[in-house]
Every structure is written in structure tokens, then in C-alpha cells.
C-alpha positions in Angstrom: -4.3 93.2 87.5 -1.3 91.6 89.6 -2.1 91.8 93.4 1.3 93.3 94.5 0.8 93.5 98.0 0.5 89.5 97.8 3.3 89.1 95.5 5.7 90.8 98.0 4.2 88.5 100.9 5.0 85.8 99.4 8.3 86.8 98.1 9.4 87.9 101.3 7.7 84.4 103.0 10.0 82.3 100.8 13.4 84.3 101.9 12.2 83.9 105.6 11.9 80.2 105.0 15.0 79.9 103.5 17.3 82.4 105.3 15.9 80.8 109.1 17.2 82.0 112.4 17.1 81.2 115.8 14.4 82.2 118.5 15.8 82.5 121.8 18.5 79.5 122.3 18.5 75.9 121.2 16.2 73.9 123.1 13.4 76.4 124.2 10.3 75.3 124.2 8.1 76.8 121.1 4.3 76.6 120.4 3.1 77.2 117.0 0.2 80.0 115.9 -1.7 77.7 113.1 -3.3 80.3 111.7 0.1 82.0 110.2 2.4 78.7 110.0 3.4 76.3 106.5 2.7 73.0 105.5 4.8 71.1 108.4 4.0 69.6 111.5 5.1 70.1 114.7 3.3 68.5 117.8 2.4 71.0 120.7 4.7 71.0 123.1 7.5 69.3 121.6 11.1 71.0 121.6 12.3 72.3 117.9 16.2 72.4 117.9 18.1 74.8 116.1 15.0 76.2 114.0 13.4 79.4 113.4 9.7 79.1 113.0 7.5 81.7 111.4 4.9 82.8 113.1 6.3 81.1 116.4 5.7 82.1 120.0 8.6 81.7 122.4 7.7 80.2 125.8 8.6 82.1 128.3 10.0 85.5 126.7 6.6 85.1 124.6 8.6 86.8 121.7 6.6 87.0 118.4 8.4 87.4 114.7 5.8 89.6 113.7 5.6 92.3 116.7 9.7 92.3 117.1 10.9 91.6 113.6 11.9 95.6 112.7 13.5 96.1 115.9 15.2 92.4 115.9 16.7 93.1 112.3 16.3 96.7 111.7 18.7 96.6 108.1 17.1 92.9 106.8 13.6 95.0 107.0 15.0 98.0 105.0 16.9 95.2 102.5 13.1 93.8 102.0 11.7 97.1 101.5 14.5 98.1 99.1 14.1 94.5 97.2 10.3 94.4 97.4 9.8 98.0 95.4 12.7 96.7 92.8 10.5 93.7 92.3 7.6 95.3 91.7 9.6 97.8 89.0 11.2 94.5 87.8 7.7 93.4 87.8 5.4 96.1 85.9 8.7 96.0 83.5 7.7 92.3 83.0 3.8 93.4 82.3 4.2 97.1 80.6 8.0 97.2 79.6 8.9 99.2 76.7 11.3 97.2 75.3 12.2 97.2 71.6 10.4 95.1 69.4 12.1 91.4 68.3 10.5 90.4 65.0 11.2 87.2 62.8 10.7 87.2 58.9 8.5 85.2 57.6 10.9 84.3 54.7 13.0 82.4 57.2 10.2 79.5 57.9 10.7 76.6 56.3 8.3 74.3 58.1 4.6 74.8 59.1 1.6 74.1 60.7 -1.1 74.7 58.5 0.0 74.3 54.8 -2.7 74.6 52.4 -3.1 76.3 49.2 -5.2 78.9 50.9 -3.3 79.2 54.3 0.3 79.1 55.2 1.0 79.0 59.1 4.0 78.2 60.2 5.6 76.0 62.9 7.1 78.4 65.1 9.8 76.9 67.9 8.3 77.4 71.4 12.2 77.6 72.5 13.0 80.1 69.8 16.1 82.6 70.6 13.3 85.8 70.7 11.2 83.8 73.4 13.3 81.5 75.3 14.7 83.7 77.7 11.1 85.0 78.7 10.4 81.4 80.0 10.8 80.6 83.6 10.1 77.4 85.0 8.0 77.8 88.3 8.3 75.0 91.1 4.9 73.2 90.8 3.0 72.3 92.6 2.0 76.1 93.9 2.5 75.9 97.7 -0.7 77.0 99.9 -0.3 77.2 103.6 -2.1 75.4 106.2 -3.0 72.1 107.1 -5.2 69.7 104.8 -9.1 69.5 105.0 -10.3 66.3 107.5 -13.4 66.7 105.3 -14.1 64.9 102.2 -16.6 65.0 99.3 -18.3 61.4 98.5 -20.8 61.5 95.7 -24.3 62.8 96.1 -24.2 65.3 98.3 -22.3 63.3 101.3 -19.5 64.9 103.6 -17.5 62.5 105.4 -14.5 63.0 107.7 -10.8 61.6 107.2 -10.0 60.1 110.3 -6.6 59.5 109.4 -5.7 63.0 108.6 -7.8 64.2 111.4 -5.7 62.4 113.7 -1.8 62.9 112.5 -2.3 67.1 111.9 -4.5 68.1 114.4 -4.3 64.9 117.2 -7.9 65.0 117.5 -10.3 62.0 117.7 -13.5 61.8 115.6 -15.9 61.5 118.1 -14.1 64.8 119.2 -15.3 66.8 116.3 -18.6 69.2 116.4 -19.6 70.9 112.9 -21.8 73.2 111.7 -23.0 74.0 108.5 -24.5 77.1 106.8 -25.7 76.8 103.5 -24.7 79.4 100.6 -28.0 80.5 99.1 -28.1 82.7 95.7 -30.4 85.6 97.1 -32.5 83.8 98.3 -34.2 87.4 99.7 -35.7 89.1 95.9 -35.0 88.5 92.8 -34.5 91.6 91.1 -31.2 92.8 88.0 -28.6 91.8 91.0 -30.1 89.0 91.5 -27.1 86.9 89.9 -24.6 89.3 92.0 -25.6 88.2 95.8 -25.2 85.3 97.7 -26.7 84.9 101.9 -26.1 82.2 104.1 -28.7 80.2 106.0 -29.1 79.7 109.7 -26.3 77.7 111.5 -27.4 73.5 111.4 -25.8 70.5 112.5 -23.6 68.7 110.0 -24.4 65.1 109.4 -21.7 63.4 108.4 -21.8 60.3 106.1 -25.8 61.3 104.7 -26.6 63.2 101.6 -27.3 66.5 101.7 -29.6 68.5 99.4 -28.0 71.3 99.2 -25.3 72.9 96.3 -22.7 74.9 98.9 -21.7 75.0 102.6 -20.1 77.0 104.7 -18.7 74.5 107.4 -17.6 75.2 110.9 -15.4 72.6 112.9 -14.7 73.3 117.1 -11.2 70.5 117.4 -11.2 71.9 121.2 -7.9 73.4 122.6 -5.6 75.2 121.5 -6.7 75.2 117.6 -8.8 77.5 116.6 -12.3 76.7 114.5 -12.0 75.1 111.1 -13.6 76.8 108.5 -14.2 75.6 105.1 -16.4 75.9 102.1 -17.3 73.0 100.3 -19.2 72.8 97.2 -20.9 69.4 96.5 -23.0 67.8 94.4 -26.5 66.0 95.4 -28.4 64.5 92.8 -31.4 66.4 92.7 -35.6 65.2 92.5 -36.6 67.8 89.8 -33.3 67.2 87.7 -33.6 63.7 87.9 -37.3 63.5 86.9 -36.4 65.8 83.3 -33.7 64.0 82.7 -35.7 60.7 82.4 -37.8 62.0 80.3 -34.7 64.0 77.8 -33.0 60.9 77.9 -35.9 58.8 76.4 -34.9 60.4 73.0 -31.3 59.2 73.2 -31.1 57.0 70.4 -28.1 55.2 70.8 -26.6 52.5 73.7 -23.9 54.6 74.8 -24.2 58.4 74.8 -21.5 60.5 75.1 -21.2 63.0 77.5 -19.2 65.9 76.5 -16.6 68.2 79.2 -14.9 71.3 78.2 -12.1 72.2 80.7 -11.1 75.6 79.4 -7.4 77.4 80.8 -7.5 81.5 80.0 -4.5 83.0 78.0 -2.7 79.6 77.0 -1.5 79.6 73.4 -0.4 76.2 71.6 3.4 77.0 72.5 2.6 78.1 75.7 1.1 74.5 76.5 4.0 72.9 75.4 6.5 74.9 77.5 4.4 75.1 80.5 2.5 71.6 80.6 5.1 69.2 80.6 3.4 66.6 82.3 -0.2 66.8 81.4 1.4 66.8 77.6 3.1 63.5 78.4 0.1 62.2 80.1 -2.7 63.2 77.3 0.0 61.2 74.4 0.9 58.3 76.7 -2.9 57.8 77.2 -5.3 59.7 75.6 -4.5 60.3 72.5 -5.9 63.5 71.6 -6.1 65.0 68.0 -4.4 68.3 68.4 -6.2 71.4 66.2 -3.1 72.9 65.1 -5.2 75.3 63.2 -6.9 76.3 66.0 -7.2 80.4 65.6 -9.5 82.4 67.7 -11.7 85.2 66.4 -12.2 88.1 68.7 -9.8 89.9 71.2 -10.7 88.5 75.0 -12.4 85.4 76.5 -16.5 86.8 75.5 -16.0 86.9 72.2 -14.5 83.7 71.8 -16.8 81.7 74.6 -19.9 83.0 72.5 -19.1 81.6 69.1 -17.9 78.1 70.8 -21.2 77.6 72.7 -23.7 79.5 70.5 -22.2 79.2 67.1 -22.4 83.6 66.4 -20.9 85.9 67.1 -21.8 88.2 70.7 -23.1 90.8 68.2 -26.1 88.6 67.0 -27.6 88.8 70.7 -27.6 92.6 70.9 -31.6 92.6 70.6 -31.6 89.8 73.4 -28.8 90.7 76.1 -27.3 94.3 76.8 -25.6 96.0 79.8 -28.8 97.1 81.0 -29.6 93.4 81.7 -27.5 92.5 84.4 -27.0 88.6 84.2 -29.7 85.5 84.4 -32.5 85.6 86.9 -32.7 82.0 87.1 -29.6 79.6 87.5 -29.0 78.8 83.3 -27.7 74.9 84.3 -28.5 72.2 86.9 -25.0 72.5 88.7 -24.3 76.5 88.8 -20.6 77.3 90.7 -21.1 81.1 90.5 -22.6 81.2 94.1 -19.7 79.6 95.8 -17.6 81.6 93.7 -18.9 85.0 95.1 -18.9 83.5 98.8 -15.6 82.2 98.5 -14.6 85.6 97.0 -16.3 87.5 99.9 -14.7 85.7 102.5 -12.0 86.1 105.2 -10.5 82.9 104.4 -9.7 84.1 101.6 -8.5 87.2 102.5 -6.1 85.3 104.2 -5.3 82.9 101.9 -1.7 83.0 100.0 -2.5 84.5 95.9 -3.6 81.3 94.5 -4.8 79.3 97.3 -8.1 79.1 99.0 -7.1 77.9 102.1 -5.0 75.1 102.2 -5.6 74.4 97.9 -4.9 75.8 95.4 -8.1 77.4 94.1 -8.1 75.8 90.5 -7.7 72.2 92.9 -11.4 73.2 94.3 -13.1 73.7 91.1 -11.0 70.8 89.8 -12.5 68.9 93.1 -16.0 70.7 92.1 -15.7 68.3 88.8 -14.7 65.3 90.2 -17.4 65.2 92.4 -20.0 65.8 89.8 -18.5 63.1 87.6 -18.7 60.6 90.6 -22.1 61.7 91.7 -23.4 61.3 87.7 -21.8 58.2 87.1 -21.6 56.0 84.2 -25.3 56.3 83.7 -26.4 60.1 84.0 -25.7 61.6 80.5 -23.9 65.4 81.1 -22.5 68.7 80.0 -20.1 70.1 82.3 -18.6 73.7 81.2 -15.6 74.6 83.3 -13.4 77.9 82.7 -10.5 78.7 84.8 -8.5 82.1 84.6 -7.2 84.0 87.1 -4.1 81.3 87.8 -3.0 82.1 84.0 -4.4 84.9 82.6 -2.0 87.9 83.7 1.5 86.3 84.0 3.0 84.1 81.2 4.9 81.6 83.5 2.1 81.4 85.8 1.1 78.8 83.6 3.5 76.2 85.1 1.7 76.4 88.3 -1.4 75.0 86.6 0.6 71.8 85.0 0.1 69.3 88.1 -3.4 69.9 89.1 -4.5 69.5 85.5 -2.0 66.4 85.1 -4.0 64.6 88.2 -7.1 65.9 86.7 -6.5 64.4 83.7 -5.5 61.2 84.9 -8.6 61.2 87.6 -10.6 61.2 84.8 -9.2 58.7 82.5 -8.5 56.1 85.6 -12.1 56.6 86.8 -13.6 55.8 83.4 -15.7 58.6 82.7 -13.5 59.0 79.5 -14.9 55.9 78.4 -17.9 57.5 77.5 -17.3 61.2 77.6 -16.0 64.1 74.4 -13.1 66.0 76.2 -12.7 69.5 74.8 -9.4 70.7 76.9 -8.7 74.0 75.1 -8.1 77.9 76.3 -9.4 81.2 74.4 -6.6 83.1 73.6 -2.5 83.0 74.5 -1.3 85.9 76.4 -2.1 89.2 74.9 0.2 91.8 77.0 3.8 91.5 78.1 7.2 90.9 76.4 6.0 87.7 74.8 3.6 89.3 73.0 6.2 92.0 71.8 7.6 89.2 69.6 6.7 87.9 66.2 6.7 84.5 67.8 4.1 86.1 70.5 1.6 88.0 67.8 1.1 84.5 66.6 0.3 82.8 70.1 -2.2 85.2 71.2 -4.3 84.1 68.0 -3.7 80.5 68.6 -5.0 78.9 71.9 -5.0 75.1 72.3 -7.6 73.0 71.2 -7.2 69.3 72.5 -10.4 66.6 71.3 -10.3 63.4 73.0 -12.8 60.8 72.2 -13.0 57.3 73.5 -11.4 54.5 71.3 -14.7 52.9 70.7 -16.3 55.9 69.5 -13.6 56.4 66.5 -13.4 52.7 66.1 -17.5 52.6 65.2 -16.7 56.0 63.6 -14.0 55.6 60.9 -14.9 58.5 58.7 -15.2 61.0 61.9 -11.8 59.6 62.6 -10.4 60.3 59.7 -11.7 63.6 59.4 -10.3 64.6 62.8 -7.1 63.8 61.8 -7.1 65.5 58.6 -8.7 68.7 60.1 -5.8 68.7 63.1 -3.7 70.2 59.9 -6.1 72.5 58.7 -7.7 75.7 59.6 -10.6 75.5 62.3 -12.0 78.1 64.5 -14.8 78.4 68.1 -17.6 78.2 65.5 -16.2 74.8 64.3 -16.4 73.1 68.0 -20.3 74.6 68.6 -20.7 72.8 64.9 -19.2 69.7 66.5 -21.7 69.7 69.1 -24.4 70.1 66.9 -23.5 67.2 65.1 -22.8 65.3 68.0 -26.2 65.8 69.2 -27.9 64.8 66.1 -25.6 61.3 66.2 -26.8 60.7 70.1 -30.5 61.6 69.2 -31.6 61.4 65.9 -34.1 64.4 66.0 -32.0 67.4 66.4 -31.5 69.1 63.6 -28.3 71.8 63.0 -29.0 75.2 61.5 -27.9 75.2 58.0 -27.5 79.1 58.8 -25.3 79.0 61.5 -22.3 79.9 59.5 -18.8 79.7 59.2 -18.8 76.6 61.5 -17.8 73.5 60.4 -18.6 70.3 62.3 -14.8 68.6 62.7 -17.0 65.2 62.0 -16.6 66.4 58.9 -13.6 67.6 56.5 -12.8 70.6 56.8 -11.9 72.1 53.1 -8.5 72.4 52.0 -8.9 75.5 50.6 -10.8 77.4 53.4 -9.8 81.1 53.9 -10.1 83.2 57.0 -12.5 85.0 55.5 -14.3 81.5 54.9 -13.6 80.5 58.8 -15.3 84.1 60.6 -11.9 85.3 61.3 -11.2 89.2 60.5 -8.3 90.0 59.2 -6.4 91.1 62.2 -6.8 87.8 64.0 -5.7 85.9 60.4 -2.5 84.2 61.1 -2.9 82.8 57.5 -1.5 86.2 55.8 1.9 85.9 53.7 3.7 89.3 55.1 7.0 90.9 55.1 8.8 93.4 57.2 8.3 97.3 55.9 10.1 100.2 56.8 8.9 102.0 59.1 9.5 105.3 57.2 7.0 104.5 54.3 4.9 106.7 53.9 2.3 104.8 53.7 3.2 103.2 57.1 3.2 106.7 58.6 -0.3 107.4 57.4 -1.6 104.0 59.0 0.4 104.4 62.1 -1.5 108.0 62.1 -4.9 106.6 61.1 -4.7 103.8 64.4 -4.0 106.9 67.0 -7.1 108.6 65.2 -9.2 105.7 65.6 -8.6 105.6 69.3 -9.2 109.2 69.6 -12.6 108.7 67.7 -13.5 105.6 69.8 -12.7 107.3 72.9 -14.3 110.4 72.0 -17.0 110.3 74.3 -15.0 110.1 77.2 -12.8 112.9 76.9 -13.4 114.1 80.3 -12.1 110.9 81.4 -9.4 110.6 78.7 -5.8 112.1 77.4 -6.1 112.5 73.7 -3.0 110.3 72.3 -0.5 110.9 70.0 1.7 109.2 68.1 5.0 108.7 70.1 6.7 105.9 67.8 5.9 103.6 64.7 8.1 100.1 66.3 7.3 97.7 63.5 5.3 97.1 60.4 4.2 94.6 58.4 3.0 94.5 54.6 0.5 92.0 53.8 -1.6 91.8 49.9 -4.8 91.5 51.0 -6.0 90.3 47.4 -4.1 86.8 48.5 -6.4 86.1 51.3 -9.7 87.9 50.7 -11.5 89.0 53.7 -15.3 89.1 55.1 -17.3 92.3 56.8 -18.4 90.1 59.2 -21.0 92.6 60.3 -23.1 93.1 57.0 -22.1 89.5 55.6 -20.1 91.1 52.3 -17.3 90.0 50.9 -14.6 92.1 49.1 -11.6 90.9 47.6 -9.6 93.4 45.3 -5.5 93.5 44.8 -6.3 97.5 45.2 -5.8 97.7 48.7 -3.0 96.4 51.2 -3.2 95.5 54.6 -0.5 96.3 57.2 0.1 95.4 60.3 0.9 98.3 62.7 2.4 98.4 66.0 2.8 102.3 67.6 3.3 103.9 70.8 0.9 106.4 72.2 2.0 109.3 74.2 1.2 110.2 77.0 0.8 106.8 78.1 3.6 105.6 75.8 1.2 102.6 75.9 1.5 100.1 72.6 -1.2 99.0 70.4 -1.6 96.7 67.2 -4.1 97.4 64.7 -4.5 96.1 60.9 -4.9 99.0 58.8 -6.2 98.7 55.1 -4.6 101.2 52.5 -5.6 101.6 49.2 -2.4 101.4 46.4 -4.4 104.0 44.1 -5.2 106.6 46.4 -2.7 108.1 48.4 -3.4 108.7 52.2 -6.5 106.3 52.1 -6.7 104.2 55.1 -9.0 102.9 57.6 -8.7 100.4 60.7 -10.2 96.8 60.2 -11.4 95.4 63.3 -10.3 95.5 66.4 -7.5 97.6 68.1 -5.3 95.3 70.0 -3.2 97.1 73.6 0.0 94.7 74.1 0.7 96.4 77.3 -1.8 96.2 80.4 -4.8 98.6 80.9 -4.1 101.6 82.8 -7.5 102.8 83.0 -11.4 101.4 83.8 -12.9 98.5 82.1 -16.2 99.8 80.9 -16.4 98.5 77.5 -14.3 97.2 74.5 -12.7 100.2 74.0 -11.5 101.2 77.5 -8.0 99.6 77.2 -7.3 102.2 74.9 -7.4 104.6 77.7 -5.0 106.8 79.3 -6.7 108.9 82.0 -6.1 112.8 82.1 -4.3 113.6 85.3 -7.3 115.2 86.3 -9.3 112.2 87.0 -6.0 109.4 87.2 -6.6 109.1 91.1 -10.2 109.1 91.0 -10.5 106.3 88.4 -7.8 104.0 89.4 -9.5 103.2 92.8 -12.6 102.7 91.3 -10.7 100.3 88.9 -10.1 97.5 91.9 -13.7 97.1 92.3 -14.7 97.0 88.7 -11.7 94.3 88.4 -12.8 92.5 91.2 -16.3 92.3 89.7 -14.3 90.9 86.6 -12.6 88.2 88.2 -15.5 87.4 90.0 -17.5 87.0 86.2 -14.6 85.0 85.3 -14.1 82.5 87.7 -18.3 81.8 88.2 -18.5 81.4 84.5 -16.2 78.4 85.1 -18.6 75.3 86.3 -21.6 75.7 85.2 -23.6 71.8 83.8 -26.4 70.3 83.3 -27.1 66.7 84.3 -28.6 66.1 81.7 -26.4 66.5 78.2 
């Protein structure tokens, strides 16, 4: 969900900035409110020639920009206003536009990815004619207001002060500086089924600088003395801990090799393979120069969102095996589930008027993927080269709505990346830089080019040299596998294997298929249905264009709309029943060439009876559009049912209850009722999100 009223701020910030007038003549004298001005510095007191300054007080006439603004420049407000609502038009057009469908043939590929006698995907151009105009490069790095932190992480727990920056942007002394400190407790009060959903803070302490603290998260409290204002700032850090320390000893005395690996996944939300290459730039250059990752160009997920595509990775199932285990009746984990657990901070952070006031990405003066980013150096540092880990990091509210938001997100992870090479954890750590899913709403995604991206995320390994060197076969196997077809269950069956190599002892389940270990080779031959992926996610498929006025395309375009209707049955108080408003492409696909699994009761059929097309409609009212794979059988007319999921290519318009609710369109009888409660059910998302993102143990 875009946060409009921030997007206009900030639009209308960057045309003050760049359109800049005068305050009262050249040569007054003008003192600066912090709390509303950039990234510049002006010393109090000094004269500022010939410049506008926003958020400025004029001394003397004490005139303010933001009490005499509509009076000063009565038409330049109404101009904002008029621009402001045609950028949000321009805007939702971007998100929900019902633009016509652009579709390549297959036929007119001639190179691919993947080609294997069981799996043909081909190597779409990320600057294709149907795409490239929907690409828009962003300036990077994102700018966040303020001035810089004085205060800085050192390993174990230890907040130290930057004297240097202390001094130049706020001309204050050390020995000048008082702090305070309140620590960020998870409910510390009861532990009860929101136990996982509340945060307190602790009395107000003295902050020592330059000693380890034992605490995870702060809330810190500067007094600089006239005229700034206090200096707030959370800061999450990392102390090694007695009772993680102690286990760890004793884990580690299995370890039956001289140099462990530790393994990091750094996960981005919504970034397809193409999508990395138009959008990353620099870490691209950056991981071939150096790193020299094995790319899975294979790499296809196998469920809709970020859940089902986390569980398989980590667990090696799929959600549905945990039904008996984990429901929404339970409401999350009781007890932190690793040593190093962000989700805390997160929901402080989240809660807080610095953030509130923060510009859309930042918190504070950073950009908030730059403070988890920070989270992770800091752990790294404080484990050292000696401390085996897992570290599990997730990031996705920067990229997960807006496709060329994901420019913004190039130069953190470039410096990230290279912090981590030039500090040597690399030399001893797996590297799993990947994302879920690409983009799965907007005009990208009403491209051919775009149906294949939001099934293919990027999957980066990179392994240390000495690892492949003492490893030939695993090396070899990597490479071979970057050309074939591998899926989330494949890298949990990596781990697996991994762990077995570092210990000895652990065995893998022989059961825990479709996975793969990609220490091993992958088969040339492997199917979807072979991989866990369902039909609708297959990007393996040979398919053509159809007409849409088959009539065998009308009667699957007709069975998707019912299938909604069904689905949504239950909620008919809530929801408009949908009809069909327009068939706007189809594809034909034999599904006797590809086989495919029922994942759900481990059968396998595979008949040349049946075809399967791919459908995109419109529903009215909403005039919302949705892609489903519908299976039709060639011998009995009018016989056709859904496979899978049902995929919405335009944003929800409704709540986010389940699975099913972005096929939603409320009745106009409860539209205003449910679209306020929808901020707070999407705030509780992003908020699941983001805490999901570091989360490791210190011992791997």
C-alpha cells in the first residue's frame, strides 16, 4: 500500500528545493529549525546570501515558510495541489492501470536460460521494447533528512561517540554531551498469544559510553544544550551473550571440520532476475569483479507471496505440512526462535515519533534498510572469525510495491556487499543473496516479459575460493545446476548438506522431497512437476497465443470468475459477486509435455487429454485483473477447473485476511468501513515483514 500523503511531501520537498526563493532581503540574518531542515550545514548565526531555506526563521520579521507559505504564494499552493492529485492519478495508474495487455510469442525466442530436454526457459531481454519504457532510473542514494548520528556501534554491545562529527554538525564538545538510555524490552509484563506483538521500555539510565552493554535495543536520549533540541535515536546492538556463549561451546564441539562455514541469507522482496540487472548496477559489478557468484538462472519460486516461498527455503515443505502445528489461532512464538531477534526494534521503531517524522524510507537520518544493514554488520563484527552463525535477513518494504523503487536499494547493498567481503567474513561464510518473488502487480507484470519475472526471483550463491577449491565436485555441480531448473526446496537441501559436511552426524531426510542439494547435480531432465512447482508458477511450459474468442477460452475465462465467487463465498456480506468484464489474453499450453504433480495428495497425472491455458480476465465491478491456469479437457466439452492459485496483477482493494482476500472487491455497503480498517491490518503486515528480517543464531 503506497503512503500517498508521504509521496506528495516529498514530491513537493524536492520542487521547493529546486525552485528556491528569497526570505526577506539578501543579507538577513537566518537561524535554522533542525528538526524540519536537509542534509546541509549552516552554522547559527551566520549570514546565508541570496538563499531560500526551508524551514527557516527570519530574524527580526520572525517569518516562517510554513505559517505564511498560502498567503506568500497563493497560485504556487493551488499549482501543488493541482500537480499533487494528478500524481497520485498518474500514480494508482502506475499500480492499477488498465492498460491493454503487451504479449511476446514464444516462437520469437531463439536463446534461453534453461534449455533442457524437459524445460525450455528463455532468455528474455531486461531492456526489451514491452518493458523498457516502464524503467526509471531513481537517483541513489535515497536522501533522508537530518544530520548524521554522533553515535556509533563497536562490537559487543559498545556505544561510542564520533567526536569528529559531533563537533562539525552540531559544534558541540564531548564532554558536553549527557545521554540516556532506555532499553526496548519484548513484553517484558506477561506472556500471553500477543506476546510477540508488544514491546515496553525500561526506566531511563545513564549511557556509558565506550563499555559493553548487555542489552539487544535502546532507545537513546542526547541533551547537546542550546539551541538544538534532544537527540533521539534507536540503536540496536549486539552483546555477546553468557547463555549463548556457553551452548554454543558445547554445539560447536561436534563441528568436524577446521573451518566451518557460516551461512547469511540477505533476502530483497519483489526482485526478479531482470529486475536485478536493471536496478543493481553496481552491486552486479561488484559481486562479478569480486565475488564470483554462481547465478541460479533456473531459479523459479513455488507459491504466490513471500510465506510460501520463505517456508520451503528454510523448512524444506511446503506451509501446508505445518497446519497441525501452527494456525491463525496461534498468534506468533512465545519465546524469541533465534539468539539475535530484530522484531522488537522493529515494532519500537515502527511505533515511534521519529518515525512518524521521518521522510518514506528513512528512519531518521538513514535509510531504514541502512539500519538493518548496520544491524548485520555489527553482528558479524561482534561474532568474528571464530563464532560460527546463521544470520536470516529479509528486507521489503523499500521494494516490494513500486518496481523502480528498487534502484534505491542498489548502493546500500553495494557497500554492504563490499563491507562484507573487505572485512573477511566471506572468507568463511555461504552467501545466499536472493529475493522471493519479482513484482506481482503493475504494468510490468501486464507483459509477457513480466509473467515470467514474477516466477523468477534471484538466487546469488557465493562461497569462498577455498571451499570450491577443496570441493571440486560441489563446484562443478554449482555450475552445471546455474543452467538448470532449481527451486526454495533446493537451497533448504543445500543446507542440509552443508550441515552434514560441517558435522558429520546430521543426517538429511530422505523424505523431504522435491529438494535437491545444489552440492549435487541437479538432473537434466527434471520437470516442474519433479521440482514442487504447480503448474501456474511453471515457466518451463511450451505455449502459444490463442484467441481469445475460443470457446474453450470463454469457458475457462468463465470457470476463473466462478472460482473466485466460490472462494469468496463466505464473505458475501463483505463482497461484490464478480463478473466477467473482459477475456485480455490467453495462452494454450499441452499439458501432456510437462506432466504435472497434486502437490496436496502427492499424485501424479500426466495425460495428452487435457490442455492447460493460461487466462488473464477482468472482473467487474472492480474491473480488477487476475491470472489463473485453467485445465480443460479436449474430449469433454465445457470441462474445466482452476489449478492452483489465482493470481491479482493489480493491487488489493480490499482487507488482507487470508489467501483469498485479494480477490476481493467490497460491496459499496461495507467499502468505507473496510478500507480504514485495511491501514491497520497493513501496518500489522509491514510490521511482520520487516521483523521477520534479522533474526540469527550465534551459533550456526
Amino acid at each position: 500500500m503506497a503512503d500517498w500523503r508521504q509521496f506528495i511531501n516529498e514530491i513537493t520537498v524536492d520542487y521547493i528545493e529546486e525552485t528556491s526563493e528569497t526570505i526577506g532581503v539578501v543579507g538577513k540574518i537566518v537561524e535554522i529549525d533542525e528538526s524540519k531542515f536537509e542534509k546541509r550545514k549552516y552554522n547559527r548565526g551566520h549570514r546565508v546570501e541570496g538563499q531560500w531555506v526551508f524551514g527557516g526563521v527570519e530574524r527580526g520579521s520572525n517569518m516562517r515558510l510554513k505559517r505564511h507559505f498560502i498567503q506568500r504564494y497563493p497560485l504556487l499552493f493551488v499549482c501543488f495541489v493541482f500537480c499533487g492529485v494528478l500524481v497520485v492519478f498518474c500514480f494508482q495508474y502506475e499500480l492499477n492501470g488498465k492498460i491493454s495487455f503487451q504479449f511476446i510469442a514464444d516462437d520469437t525466442v531463439t536463446d534461453f536460460l534453461i534449455d533442457t530436454p524437459s524445460c525450455q526457459i528463455p532468455a528474455w531481454d531486461p531492456w526489451d521494447d514491452s518493458v523498457k519504457d516502464l524503467f526509471k532510473k531513481v537517483i541513489s542514494p535515497y536522501k533522508c533528512s537530518g544530520q548524521p548520528s554522533f553515535l556509533r556501534i563497536l562490537p559487543n554491545g559498545v556505544v561510542t561517540v564520533e567526536d569528529a562529527l559531533l563537533q562539525y554538525y552540531y559544534e558541540v564538545e564531548p564532554q558536553n554531551v549527557s545521554c540516556v538510555y532506555q532499553e526496548i524490552q519484548r513484553n517484558a509484563i506477561t506472556i500471553d498469544e500477543n506476546v510477540d506483538n508488544r514491546v515496553s521500555l525500561s526506566a531511563s539510565k545513564a549511557l556509558p559510553f565506550d563499555q559493553p552493554l548487555e542489552i539487544d535495543f535502546l532507545k537513546t536520549i542526547c541533551r547537546l544544550g542550546d539551541p538544538y533540541q534532544d537527540f533521539v535515536e534507536f540503536l540496536p546492538i549486539t552483546p555477546l551473550k553468557r547463555e549463548v556463549e556457553k551452548r554454543c561451546v558445547s554445539r560447536n564441539s561436534k563441528i568436524k571440520v577446521q573451518k566451518p562455514l557460516n551461512v547469511i541469507f540477505l533476502g530483497l522482496d519483489s526482485i526478479s532476475h531482470l529486475n536485478f540487472i536493471r536496478h543493481f548496477p553496481k552491486s552486479q559489478k561488484y559481486l562479478t569483479d569480486f565475488l564470483s557468484p554462481i547465478t541460479m538462472q533456473g531459479y523459479t519460486k513455488v507459491g504466490d507471496n513471500t510465506f510460501p516461498n520463505l517456508v520451503p527455503l528454510l523448512t524444506g515443505h511446503f506451509y501446508q505440512h505445518y497446519y497441525d502445528e501452527v494456525n491463525n489461532k496461534k498468534m506468533a512464538y512465545k519465546h524469541p526462535p533465534t539468539d539475535y531477534y530484530y522484531r522488537p526494534f522493529a515494532l519500537a521503531v515502527e511505533k515511534s515519533d521519529l518515525k512518524a517524522k521521518s521522510k518514506g524510507q528513512c528512519f531518521g537520518s538513514k535509510m531504514e534498510m541502512e539500519v538493518i544493514y548496520d544491524y548485520l554488520k555489527s553482528f558479524t563484527d561482534t561474532m568474528g572469525q571464530n563464532r560460527p552463525f546463521f544470520a536470516f535477513l529479509f528486507l521489503a518494504r523499500l521494494t516490494h510495491d513500486v518496481f523502480n523503487f528498487a534502484g534505491y536499494a542498489d548502493e546500500p547493498t553495494f557497500q554492504l556487499l563490499k563491507y562484507l567481503d573487505e572485512s573477511k567474513i566471506l572468507n568463511n561464510t555461504m552467501l545466499l543473496f536472493f529475493s522471493d518473488h519479482g513484482i506481482r502487480f503493475g504494468r510490468i507484470r501486464k507483459t509477457r516479459i513480466g509473467q515470467y519475472e514474477e516466477r523468477m526471483p534471484f538466487m546469488h550463491l557465493i562461497l569462498p575460493k577455498w571451499f570450491l577449491d577443496d570441493h571440486t565436485i560441489i563446484r562443478k555441480n554449482l555450475e552445471t545446476n546455474a543452467k538448470r531448473l532449481t527451486t526454495p526446496f533446493d537451497i533448504h537441501a543445500t543446507l542440509c548438506h552443508l550441515a552434514s559436511l560441517m558435522s558429520g552426524d546430521i543426517q538429511c531426510d530422505s523424505k523431504l522431497k522435491p529438494g535437491i542439494s545444489l552440492f549435487r547435480e541437479v538432473p537434466s531432465n527434471r520437470t516442474c512437476s519433479d521440482a514442487g512447482i504447480t503448474p501456474h508458477w511453471c515457466t518451463c511450459q511450451v505455449s502459444k497465443p490463442i484467441s481469445t474468442d475460443e470457446s474453450r477460452v470463454q469457458k475457462a475465462a468463465d470457470t476463473v470468475i466462478h472460482t473466485i465467487n466460490k472462494w469468496t463465498g463466505i464473505y458475501q456480506a463483505k463482497c461484490a459477486i464478480l463478473t466477467l468484464n473482459q477475456i485480455l489474453n490467453a495462452r494454450v499450453t499441452a499439458s501432456g509435455q510437462i506432466g504435472d504433480t497434486n502437490l496436496t495428495n502427492n499424485k501424479e497425472t500426466f495425460s495428452k487429454s487435457f490442455l492447460n491455458y493460461l487466462i488473464v480476465v477482468s472482473a467487474s465491478p472492480s474491473k480488477a485483473v487476475f491470472e489463473a491456469t485453467v485445465r480443460c479437457e479436449v474430449l469433454k466439452e465445457g470441462q474445466c477447473e482452476v489449478l492452483d492459485d489465482i493470481s491479482r496483477i493489480t493491487s488489493n482493494s480490499c482487507l488482507a485476511w487470508s489467501t483469498r482476500v485479494r480477490l476481493w472487491r467490497c460491496s459499496p455497503s461495507t467499502l468505507h468501513r473496510t478500507t480504514s480498517s485495511r491501514r491497520v491490518i497493513l501496518l500489522v503486515f509491514a510490521i511482520g515483514i520487516l521483523s521477520i528480517a534479522p533474526a540469527w543464531d550465534a551459533c550456526s
